[in-house]
N, C-alpha and C positions, 0 to 999 in steps of 0.2 A: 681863252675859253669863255662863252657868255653864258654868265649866271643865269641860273633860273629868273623866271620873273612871273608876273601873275598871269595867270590867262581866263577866261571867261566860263571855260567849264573844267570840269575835273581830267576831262581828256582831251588835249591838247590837240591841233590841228599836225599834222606828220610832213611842215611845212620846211624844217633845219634838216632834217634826218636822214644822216645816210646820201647827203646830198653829192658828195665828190664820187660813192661808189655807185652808187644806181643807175641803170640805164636808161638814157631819155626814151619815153618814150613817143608814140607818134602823136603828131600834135592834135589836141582834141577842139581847139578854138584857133582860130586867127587872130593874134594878136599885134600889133605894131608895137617899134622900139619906142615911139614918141609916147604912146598911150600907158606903155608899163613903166619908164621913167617919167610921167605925169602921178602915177598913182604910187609909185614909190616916192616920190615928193610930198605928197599926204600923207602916207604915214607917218616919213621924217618929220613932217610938220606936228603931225599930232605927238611922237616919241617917238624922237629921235635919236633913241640907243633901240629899237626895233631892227628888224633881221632884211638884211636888202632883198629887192623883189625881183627877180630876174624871170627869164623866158623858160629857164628849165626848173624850176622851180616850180612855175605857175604849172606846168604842161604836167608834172608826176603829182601835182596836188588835185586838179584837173583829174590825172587818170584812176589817180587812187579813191576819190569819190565815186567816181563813172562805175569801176569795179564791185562797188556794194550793193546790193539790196536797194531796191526803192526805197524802201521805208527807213531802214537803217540809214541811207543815207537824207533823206529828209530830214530825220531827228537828229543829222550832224549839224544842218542849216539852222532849224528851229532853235535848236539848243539856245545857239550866237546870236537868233535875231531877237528873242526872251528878251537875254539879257541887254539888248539897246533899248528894248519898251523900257523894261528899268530906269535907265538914265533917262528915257522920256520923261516919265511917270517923276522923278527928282527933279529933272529941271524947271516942272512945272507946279509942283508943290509950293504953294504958298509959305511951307513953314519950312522951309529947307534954304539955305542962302548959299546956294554956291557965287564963290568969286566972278570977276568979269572974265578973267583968264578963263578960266573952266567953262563957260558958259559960250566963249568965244571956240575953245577945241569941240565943244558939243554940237555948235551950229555948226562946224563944219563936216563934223561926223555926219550928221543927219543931214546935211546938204547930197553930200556922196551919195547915201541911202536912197535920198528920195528921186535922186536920178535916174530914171530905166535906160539911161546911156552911158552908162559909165565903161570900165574896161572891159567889161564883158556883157553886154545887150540883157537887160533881163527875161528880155521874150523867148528866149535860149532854155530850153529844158533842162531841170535841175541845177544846170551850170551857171546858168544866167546871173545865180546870187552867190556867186563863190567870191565872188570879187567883193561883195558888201561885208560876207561873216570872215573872207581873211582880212579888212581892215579894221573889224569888231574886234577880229584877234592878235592884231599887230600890236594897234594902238591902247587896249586895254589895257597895260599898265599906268599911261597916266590916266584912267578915271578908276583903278580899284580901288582906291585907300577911299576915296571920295563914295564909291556907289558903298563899300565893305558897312564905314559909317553911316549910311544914308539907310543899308539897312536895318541896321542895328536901332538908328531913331526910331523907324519904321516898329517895329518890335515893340519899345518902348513907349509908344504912342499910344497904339493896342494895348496893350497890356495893363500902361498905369490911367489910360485917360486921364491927363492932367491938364491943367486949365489954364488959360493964358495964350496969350499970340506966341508969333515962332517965334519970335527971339527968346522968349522965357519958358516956352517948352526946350526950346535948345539947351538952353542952361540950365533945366533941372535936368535933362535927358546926361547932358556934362557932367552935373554933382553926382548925380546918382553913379554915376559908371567911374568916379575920384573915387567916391564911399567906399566900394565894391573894392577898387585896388588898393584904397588905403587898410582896409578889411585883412586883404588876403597879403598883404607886407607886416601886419599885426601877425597872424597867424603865423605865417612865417618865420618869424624874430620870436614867436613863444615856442617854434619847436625848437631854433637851435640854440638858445639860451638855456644856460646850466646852473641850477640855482645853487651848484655846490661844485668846486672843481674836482677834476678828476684827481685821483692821486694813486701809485701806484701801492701794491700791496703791503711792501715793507716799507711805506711812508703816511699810516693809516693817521689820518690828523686826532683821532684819538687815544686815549692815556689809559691804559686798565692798571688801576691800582690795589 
């Protein structure tokens, strides 16, 4: 069974679901085997414990958008493409140091995106970006621990205006969020410490004389 994992918004794309019982439906794009085992290679590449990407797959995720509301279904795109500005807006922060690793899955993220030719044409109404926010939502586990922290700085930033380049805003934005947990493991240890042991009634550790 595959564990939960993170996804990009609070409501998941309905891309695993029900997939052995549901009936294909008719196909709403043309797609080639070369083109969807290309872009199931990106994902793998970006996370590679991600859900494999097949033709029926694409075709009920396809028809399941097609079937909502304009809007409603816009605001399913929007939602995913938000949150790539995100990792935009992180990769380009002066005060933010992702690794090369990270840096290297983000250019490829944003490579896919910026291409209107990818598995699915973006000149294609509505559809045309289903292909970008399901690789936003494939491969989102490996950049949430990254973007989760990146907001949290973000907060921190704001909040405390503190002084200094990013390496040393990093590290008080660090200390301060150590203080916090060291804070709440204090509290912690003071509610289950007993400054007197328990004893049962007819073992009252005191003496009446």
């Amino acid at each position: 069974m595959r564990t939960p994992h993170p996804t990009p918004t609070s409501q998941p794309l309905p891309f695993e679901s029900d997939h052995a019982a549901a009936p294909t439906p008719e196909p709403a794009m043309a797609l080639t085997p070369a083109a969807i085992a290309a872009f199931d290679a990106l994902v793998h590449e970006l996370h590679p414990d991600a859900a494999r990407v097949d033709a029926t797959r694409l075709q009920r995720l396809a028809a399941w958008l097609s079937a909502m509301p304009t809007e409603q279904a816009r605001a399913v795109v929007d939602e995913r493409l938000q949150r790539l500005q995100e990792l935009r807006g992180m990769l380009a922060d002066p005060d933010w140091d992702c690794d090369e690793a990270m840096r290297a899955r983000l250019a490829k993220l944003f490579a896919y995106i910026e291409n209107d030719d990818g598995l699915i044409p973006d000149r294609m109404p509505l559809l045309g970006l289903l292909d970008d926010v399901l690789l936003i939502e494939l491969a989102w586990p490996a950049f949430a621990e990254e973007a989760e922290d990146y907001r949290d700085f973000c907060a921190y930033r704001e909040v405390s205006h503190p002084d200094g380049n990013g390496a040393e805003l990093r590290a008080a934005w660090v200390r301060e969020r150590l203080d916090e947990i060291a804070l709440l493991q204090q509290r912690v240890r003071i509610h289950d410490y007993h400054y007197a042991p328990a004893f049962h009634a007819a073992e009252s550790p005191f003496r009446v004389t």
